[in-house]
N, C-alpha and C positions, 0 to 999 in steps of 0.2 A: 423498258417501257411497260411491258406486260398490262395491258388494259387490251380487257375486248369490247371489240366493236360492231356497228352491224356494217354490212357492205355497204351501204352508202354515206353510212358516217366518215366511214373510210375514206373514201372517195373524197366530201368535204372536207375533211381536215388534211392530207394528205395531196391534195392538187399536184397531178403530175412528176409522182415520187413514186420510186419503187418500193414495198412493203414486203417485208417477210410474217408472216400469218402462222403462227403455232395452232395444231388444234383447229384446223377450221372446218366448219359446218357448212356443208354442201345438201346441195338440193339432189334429185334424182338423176340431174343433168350432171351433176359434178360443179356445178356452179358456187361460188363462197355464197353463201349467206351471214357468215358473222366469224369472227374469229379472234384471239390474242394476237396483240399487235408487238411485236419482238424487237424490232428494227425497220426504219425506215431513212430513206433514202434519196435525193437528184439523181443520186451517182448510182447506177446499176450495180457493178462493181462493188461494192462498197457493199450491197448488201448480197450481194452471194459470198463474197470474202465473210462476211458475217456468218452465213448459214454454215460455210466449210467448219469454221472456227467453232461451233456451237454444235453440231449434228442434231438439230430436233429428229425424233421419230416421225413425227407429222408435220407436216408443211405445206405452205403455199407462196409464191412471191406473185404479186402482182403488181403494173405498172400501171397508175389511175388516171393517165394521161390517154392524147390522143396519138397513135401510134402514125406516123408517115406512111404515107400509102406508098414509099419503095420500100419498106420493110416488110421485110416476112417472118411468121411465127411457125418455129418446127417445134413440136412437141414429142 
């Protein structure tokens, strides 16, 4: 795919897809602000198999949906 985009672009074009983010530009909080769009995704899966496959040096995957509140995020 390789287009970048800004984070809320992302977010619309992408509705509730996982995204692998090469290169992504963060705020002082660590937050995306914009970034190359590599691979996306429904299937989680599918885009971490992608990232194994590929090794970017820089990365970020996010999921532009709304998460179930019995999931939890460990980082």
């Amino acid at each position: 795919m390789n287009e970048t985009l800004s984070f809320s672009e992302i977010k619309e074009r992408f509705v509730s897809e996982w995204v692998l983010i090469v290169n992504p530009e963060t705020d002082k909080d660590l937050s995306i602000k914009k970034g190359e769009i590599l691979w996306h995704s429904k299937d989680r899966d599918e885009v971490y198999r992608k990232a194994r496959e590929i090794h970017p040096a820089h990365s970020a995957i996010i999921f532009t949906g709304q998460l179930p509140d019995n999931v939890a995020v460990i980082l």
